[in-house]
N, C-alpha and C positions, 0 to 999 in steps of 0.2 A: 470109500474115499470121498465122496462126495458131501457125505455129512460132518466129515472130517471137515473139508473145505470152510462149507458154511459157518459150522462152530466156530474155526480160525478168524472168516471176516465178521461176525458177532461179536468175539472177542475183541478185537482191533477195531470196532465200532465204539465197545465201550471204554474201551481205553483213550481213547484219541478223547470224549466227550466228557471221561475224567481227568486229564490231562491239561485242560481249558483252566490256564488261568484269570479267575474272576480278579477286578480290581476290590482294593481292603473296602468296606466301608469308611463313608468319612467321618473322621472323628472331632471332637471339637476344637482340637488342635489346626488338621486341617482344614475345619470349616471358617475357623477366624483366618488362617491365612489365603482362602480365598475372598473374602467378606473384603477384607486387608487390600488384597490385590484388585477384586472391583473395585472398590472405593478410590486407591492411588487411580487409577487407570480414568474411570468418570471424573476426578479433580483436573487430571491432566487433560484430556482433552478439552474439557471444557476453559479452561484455561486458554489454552490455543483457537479454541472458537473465536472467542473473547477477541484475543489478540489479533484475529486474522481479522476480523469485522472491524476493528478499530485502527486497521494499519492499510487497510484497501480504501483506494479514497469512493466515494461516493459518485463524484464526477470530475472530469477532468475537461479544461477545457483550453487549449494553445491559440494566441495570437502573434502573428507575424510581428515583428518587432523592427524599425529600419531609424536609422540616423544617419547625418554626414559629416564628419569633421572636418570644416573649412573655415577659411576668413573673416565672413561675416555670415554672421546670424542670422539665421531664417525659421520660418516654421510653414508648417503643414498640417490642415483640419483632417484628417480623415475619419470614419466611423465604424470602418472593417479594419484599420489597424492603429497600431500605436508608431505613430512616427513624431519621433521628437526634432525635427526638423535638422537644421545647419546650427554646427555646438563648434563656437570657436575653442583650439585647447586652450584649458583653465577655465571654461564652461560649463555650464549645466542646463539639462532642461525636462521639468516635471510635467508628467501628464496625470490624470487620475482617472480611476476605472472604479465605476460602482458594480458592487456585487451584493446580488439581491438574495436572502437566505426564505426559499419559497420551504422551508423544510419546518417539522413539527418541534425543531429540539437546535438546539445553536450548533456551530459549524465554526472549524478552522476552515482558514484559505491560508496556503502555502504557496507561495511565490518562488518561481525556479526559471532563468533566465541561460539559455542555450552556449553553447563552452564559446562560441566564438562573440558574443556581448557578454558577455557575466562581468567580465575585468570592470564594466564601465556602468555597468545597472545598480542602484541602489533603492530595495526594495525594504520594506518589515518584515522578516522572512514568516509569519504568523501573525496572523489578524483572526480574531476569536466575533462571529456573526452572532447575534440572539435569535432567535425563532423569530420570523416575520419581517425583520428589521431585513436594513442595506446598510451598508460601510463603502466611503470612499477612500480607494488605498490609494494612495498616490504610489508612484513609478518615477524614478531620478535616474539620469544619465550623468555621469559625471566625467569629464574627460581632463585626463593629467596635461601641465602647460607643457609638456616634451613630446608630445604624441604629434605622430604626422597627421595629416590629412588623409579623408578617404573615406568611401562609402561602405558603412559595414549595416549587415540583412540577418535576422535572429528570430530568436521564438520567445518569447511568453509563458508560458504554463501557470495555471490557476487550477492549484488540487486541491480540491475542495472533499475532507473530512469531519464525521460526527466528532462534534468535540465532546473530552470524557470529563 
């Protein structure tokens, strides 16, 4: 009975080891639609490279932004912010900011002005730098002749992206 045994799991050794199914060889069918499939796959991602490099800005950079809307007109030098001083309404008042492009290839600067000044900021929302150069962008406050009075405190933003 014991040979009997062994014989059984011999048997059921080689059964189980022919039983193993191998995958087909690839044929040339399937080998273009892998070819096919890498190729889609390397366009797309690198697409999305692309995209991701040219959509993240490079630097960013926020300055406190302050005005006052009152009676008469005032202003204020400052050199850590931009304050466009006392803007009677039906007023205006420009400042300008140079931006140096220290970079090997030109640069946008996107101009973005925080929800509670935006109503009142008038910027170029895109200024295109060259390699080496500086651009003065000027900054406008404009305030409508029916606005109260009142001190209103904001942000800046200067996103500075390779331009394509």
């Amino acid at each position: 009975m014991v040979k009997k045994n062994s014989k059984n799991k011999k048997k059921s050794n080689q059964q189980s080891r022919s039983s193993l199914d191998f995958a087909k060889p690839v044929t040339g069918l399937n080998l273009r639609f892998y070819i096919f499939l890498f190729l889609a796959i390397s366009v797309i991602s690198s697409f999305f490279s692309v995209f991701i490099l040219f959509s993240k800005p490079l630097e960013i950079k926020e300055v406190d932004a302050k005005f006052i809307i009152g009676e008469n007109p005032g202003f204020d030098l400052n050199s850590s912010a931009l304050v466009f001083g006392r803007i009677p309404p039906g007023g205006s008042s420009t400042r300008k900011v140079v931006i140096d492009n220290s970079f090997s290839f030109p640069i946008e600067v996107k101009i973005l002005a925080s929800r509670n000044i935006a109503e009142f900021v008038i910027a170029q929302p895109v200024t295109i730098i060259e390699a080496g150069k500086n651009a003065s962008i000027p900054i406008s406050v404009y305030i409508p002749q029916d606005n109260g009075f009142g001190d209103y405190y904001g942000k800046i933003r200067f996103e500075i992206y390779k331009s394509s």
